[in-house]
DRENKOLDREN-726801 format. One record per residue (C-alpha): residue in one letter; x, y, z. Coordinates in steps of 0.25 Angstrom, whole numbers, padded with zeros to 4 digits, always signed. Layout:
# residues N
AXYZ/...
# end
This chain:
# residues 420
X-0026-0058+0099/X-0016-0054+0108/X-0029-0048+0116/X-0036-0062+0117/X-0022-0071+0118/X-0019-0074+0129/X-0025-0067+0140/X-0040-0070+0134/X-0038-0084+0128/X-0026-0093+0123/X-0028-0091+0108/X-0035-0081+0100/X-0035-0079+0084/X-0043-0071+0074/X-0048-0076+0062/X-0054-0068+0050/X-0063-0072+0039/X-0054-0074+0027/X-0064-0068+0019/X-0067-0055+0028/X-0050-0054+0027/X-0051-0056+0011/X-0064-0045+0011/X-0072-0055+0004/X-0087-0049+0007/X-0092-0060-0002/X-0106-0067+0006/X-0103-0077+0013/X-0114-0088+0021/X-0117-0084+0034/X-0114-0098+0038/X-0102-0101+0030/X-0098-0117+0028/X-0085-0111+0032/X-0076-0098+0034/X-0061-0094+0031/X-0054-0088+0042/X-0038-0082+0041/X-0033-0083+0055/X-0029-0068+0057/X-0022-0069+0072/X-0016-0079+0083/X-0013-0078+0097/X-0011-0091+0107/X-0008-0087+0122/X+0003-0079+0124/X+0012-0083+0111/X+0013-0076+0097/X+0003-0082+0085/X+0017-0085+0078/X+0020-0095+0087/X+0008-0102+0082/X+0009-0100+0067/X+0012-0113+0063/X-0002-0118+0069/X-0011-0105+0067/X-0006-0097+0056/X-0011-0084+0058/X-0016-0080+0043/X-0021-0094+0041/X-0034-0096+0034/X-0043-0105+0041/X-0058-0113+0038/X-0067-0115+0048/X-0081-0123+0044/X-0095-0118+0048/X-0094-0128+0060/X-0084-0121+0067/X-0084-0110+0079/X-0078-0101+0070/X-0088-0100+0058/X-0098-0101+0069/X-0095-0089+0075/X-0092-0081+0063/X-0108-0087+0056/X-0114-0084+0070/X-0105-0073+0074/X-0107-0078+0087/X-0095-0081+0097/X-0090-0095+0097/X-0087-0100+0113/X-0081-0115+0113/X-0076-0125+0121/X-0063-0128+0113/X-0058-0126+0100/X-0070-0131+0089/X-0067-0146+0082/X-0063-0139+0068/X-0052-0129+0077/X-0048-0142+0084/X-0046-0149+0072/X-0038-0140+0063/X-0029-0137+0075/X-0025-0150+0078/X-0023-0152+0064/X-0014-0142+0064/X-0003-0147+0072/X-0008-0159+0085/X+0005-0159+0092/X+0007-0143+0094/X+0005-0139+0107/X-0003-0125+0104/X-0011-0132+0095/X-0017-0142+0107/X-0018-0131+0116/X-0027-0124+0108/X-0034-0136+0106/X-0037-0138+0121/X-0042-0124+0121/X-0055-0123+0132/X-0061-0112+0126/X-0067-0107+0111/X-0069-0095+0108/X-0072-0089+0093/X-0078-0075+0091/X-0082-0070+0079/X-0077-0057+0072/X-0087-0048+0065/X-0085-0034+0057/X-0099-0029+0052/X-0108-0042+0055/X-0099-0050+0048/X-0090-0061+0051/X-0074-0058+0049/X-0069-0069+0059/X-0067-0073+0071/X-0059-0076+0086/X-0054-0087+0091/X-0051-0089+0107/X-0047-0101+0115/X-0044-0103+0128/X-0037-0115+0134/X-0040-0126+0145/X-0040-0120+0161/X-0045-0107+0154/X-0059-0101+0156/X-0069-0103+0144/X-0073-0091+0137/X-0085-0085+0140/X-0095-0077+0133/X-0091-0063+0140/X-0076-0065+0134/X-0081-0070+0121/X-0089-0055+0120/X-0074-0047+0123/X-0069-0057+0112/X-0080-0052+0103/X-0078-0038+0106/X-0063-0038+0104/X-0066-0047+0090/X-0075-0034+0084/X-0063-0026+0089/X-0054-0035+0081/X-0063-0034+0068/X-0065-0019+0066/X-0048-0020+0066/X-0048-0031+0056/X-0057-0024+0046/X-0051-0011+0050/X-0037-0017+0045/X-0042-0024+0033/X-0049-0012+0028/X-0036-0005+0030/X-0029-0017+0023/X-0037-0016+0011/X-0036-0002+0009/X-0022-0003+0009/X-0023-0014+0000/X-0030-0007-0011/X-0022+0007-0008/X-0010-0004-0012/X-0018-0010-0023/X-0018+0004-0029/X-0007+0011-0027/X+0002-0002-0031/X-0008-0001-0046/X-0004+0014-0047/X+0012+0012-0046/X+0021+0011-0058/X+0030-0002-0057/X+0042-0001-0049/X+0054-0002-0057/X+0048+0003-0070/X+0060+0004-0080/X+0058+0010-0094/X+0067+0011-0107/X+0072+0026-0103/X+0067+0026-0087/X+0067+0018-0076/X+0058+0021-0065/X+0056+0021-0049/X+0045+0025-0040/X+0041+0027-0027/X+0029+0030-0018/X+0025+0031-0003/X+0010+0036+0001/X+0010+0047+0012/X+0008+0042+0028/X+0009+0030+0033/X-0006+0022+0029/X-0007+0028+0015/X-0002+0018+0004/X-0008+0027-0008/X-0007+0043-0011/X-0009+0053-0021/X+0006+0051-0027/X+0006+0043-0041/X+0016+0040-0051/X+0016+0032-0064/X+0027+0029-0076/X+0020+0029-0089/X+0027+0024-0103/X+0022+0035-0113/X+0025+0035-0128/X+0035+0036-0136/X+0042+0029-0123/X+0041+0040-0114/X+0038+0038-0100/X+0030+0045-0091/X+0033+0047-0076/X+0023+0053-0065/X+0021+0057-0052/X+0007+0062-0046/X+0002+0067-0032/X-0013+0069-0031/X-0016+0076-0018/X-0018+0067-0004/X-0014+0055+0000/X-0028+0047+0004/X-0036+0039-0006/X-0041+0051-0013/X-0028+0055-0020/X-0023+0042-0023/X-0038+0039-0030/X-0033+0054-0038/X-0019+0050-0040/X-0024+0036-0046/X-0031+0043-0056/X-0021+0052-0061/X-0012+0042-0062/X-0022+0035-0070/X-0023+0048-0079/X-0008+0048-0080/X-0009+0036-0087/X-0020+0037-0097/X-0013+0050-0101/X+0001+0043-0103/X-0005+0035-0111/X-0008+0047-0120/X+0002+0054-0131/X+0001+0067-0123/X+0011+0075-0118/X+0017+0076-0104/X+0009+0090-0102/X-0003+0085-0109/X-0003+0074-0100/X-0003+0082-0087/X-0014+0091-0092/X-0022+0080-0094/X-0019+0074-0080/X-0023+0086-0076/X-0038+0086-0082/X-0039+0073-0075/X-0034+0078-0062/X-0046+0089-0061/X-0057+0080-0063/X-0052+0070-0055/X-0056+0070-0039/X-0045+0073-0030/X-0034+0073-0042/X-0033+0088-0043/X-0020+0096-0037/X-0012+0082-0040/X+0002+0083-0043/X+0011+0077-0055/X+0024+0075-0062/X+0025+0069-0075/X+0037+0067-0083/X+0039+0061-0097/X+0052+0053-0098/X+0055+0054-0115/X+0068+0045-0116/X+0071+0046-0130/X+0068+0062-0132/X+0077+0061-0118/X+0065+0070-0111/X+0059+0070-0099/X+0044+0080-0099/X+0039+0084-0085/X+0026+0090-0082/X+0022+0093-0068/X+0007+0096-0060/X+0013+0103-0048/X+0021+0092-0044/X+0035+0091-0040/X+0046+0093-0049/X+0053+0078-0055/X+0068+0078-0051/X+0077+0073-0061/X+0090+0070-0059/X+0102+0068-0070/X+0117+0061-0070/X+0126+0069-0063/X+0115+0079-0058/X+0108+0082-0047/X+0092+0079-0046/X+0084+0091-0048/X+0068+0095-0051/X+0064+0095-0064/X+0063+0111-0067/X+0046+0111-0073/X+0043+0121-0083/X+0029+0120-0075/X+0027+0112-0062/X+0012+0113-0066/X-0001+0113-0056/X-0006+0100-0048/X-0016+0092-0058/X-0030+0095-0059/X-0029+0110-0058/X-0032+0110-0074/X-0020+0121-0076/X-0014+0112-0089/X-0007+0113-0098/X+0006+0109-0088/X+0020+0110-0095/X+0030+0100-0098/X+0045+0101-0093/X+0055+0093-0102/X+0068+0090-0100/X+0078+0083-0107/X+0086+0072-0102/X+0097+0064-0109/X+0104+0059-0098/X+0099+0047-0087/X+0090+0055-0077/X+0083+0051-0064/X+0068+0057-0064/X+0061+0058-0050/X+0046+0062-0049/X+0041+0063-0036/X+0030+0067-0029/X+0029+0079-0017/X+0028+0070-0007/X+0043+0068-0008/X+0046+0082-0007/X+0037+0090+0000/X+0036+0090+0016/X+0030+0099+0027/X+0046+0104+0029/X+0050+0104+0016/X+0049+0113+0006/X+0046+0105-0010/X+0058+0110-0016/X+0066+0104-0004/X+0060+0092-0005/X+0061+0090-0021/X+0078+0095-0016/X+0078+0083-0006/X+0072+0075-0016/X+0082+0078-0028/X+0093+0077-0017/X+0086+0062-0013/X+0087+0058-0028/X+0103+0063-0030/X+0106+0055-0016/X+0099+0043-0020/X+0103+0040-0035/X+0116+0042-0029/X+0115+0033-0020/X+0105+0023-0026/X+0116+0015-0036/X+0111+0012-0053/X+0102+0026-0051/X+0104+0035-0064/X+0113+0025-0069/X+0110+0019-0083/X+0119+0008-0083/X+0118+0003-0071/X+0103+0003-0068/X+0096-0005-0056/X+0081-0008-0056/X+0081-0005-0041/X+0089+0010-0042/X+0077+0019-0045/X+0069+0013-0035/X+0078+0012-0025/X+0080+0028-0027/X+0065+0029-0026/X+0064+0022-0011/X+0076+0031-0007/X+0068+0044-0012/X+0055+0039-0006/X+0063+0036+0008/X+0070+0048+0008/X+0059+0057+0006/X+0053+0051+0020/X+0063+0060+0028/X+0053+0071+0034/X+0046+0063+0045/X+0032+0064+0043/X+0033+0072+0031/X+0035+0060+0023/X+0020+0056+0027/X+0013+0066+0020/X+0013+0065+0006/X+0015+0053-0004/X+0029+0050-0010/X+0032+0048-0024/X+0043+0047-0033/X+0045+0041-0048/X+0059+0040-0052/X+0065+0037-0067/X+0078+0036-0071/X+0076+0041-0086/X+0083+0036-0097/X+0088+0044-0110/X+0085+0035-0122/X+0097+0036-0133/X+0094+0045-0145/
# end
């Protein structure tokens, strides 16, 4: 717009098929009684389109019948060159508002000029041009570098709505695959957080899930399948998907992860993933951890400092069939904060692992110091955990472009003892 307004004519504006911006491919008549056009972008003389909201709202969806300039060039797909603005134009704008200014000056407009926008052969939309009186009539050599820059536009458009619906359906997935924020259990409330590596990714490899088992137990995981592009995240959906059948199952935690890990070898780009699983057992006060080569859970206790869970086996990445893995139990009777994690938030090109799972038990101590109702069983707010979950995620950004190259994922519980 600002390449047409002012300094090609006095008043440009797109318009889009409301259809092609819906992605409905149903057929349509190639001579349609009438089309559906969403005005897409505005620009009169030198002025802002905001200044002329209140007359041509940029968004607004707009009917032209078969008569008109505009469905003639997009049924043709021939470039419309007028005297003036068509009768129907006319009409609707002085409809709109007779006494406005703007309003009778594009009415007075000398000059037409409608150009059709196509992408593949078929018609998404269309161009509109006017020129006032005292200014030259468009002519046919103008009309062609209006055309050009129109086919310009297009390939721009579709390029930007394909992107948009990618992103869309990345969304539509990864918001299916998250636990509810704010779960809280009988024995265990629960926070989470996630942030995909770079800056256009919206989904990775990372996954994690809270799953109520029996004998109201609860299962808590966290999952990294190698990658971050659309193959990892198609691999870490079917884990997570196994993951849940198995729960499901009156198996134990290590039977569990062997299981998994027969899936994970016969399922395409799921090998060499990563996981932790723990088993929260409020009324035999235990918690049961079995890792596949991931990082170690930290748990942190009143009056004690966080620390990593000691494995009696941190295992090897799934898919590797090296079951059976090992179970690590501990005991825990007093109120306990659990963090698993995944090694986007530890591990950096400056950093050795270990220091980073240090810097993160550090993080933890700081922030459920500072956090207020964290670890505290009588005075518990719904907004502590997640809270303390933002402030891990934002502090794990902290080495420059190191924080780019992997997914981050935490799940934190604050697990509850049950009375015996």
């Amino acid at each position: 717009m600002h390449a047409l307004a002012p300094g090609f004519c006095d008043a440009a504006s797109v318009y889009l098929l409301q259809r092609w911006l819906l992605e409905e491919h149903s057929r349509t008549a190639a001579d349609p009684p009438q089309i559906e056009a969403r005005r897409l972008a505005l620009r009169i003389g030198s002025d802002t389109s905001e200044d002329w909201e209140h007359l041509l709202p940029v968004g607004e969806v707009l009917v032209f019948p078969r008569h008109t300039p505009y469905a003639r060039a997009l049924a043709t797909g021939q470039t419309q060159l007028l005297d003036g603005v068509d009768r129907h134009t006319f009409e609707r704008l002085r409809s709109t508002d007779p006494d406005d200014a703007g309003v009778d000056a594009l009415l007075r407009s000398a000059s037409f000029l409608i150009v059709p926008l196509r992408l593949r052969g078929a018609a998404v939309g269309f161009i509109a041009c006017t020129r006032g009186p005292g200014k030259a009539p468009f002519t046919r050599g103008e009309a062609v570098a209006v055309e050009s820059l129109g086919a310009r536009a297009c390939v721009a458009l579709d390029n930007a709505r394909r992107y948009e619906r990618e992103r869309r359906t990345a969304l539509a997935i990864r918001r299916s695959l998250l636990p509810e924020t704010g779960q809280a259990f009988q024995s265990c409330r629960v926070a989470h957080g996630y942030r995909p590596a770079g800056q256009d990714n919206v989904i990775g490899g990372d996954w994690y899930d809270v799953l109520p088992r029996g004998d109201r137990r609860l299962a808590l995981i966290v999952g990294d399948a190698m990658g971050h592009g659309p193959e990892s995240a198609v691999a870490m959906i079917q884990l997570r998907t196994a993951v849940r059948t198995l729960a499901a199952l009156d198996i134990t935690p290590a039977e569990l992860m062997d299981r998994l890990d027969a899936v994970a070898g016969t399922t395409p780009g799921a090998s060499f993933a990563t996981c932790i699983y723990a088993e929260w057992d409020a009324e035999l006060h235990t918690c049961t951890f079995v890792g596949a080569g991931h990082p170690p859970p930290l748990i942190r206790g009143p009056g004690r400092p966080a620390a990593p869970v000691v494995l009696a086996s941190a295992g090897l990445p799934l898919g590797l069939a090296t079951s059976p893995y090992e179970p690590t139990v501990l005991h825990l009777s007093e109120l306990t904060l659990l963090l698993l994690y995944s090694d986007g938030l530890v591990e950096s090109r400056t950093h050795d692992i270990d220091q980073g799972i240090a810097r993160l038990a550090g993080a933890l101590d700081a922030g459920t110091d500072d956090v207020p109702h964290v670890a505290h069983p009588n005075a518990a707010h719904p907004d502590a955990l997640p809270s303390l979950c933002r402030r891990l995620l934002a502090d794990s950004g902290h080495d420059g472009a190191d924080d780019v190259t992997d997914d981050r994922t935490l799940l934190l519980a604050e697990l509850t003892p049950g009375k015996n």
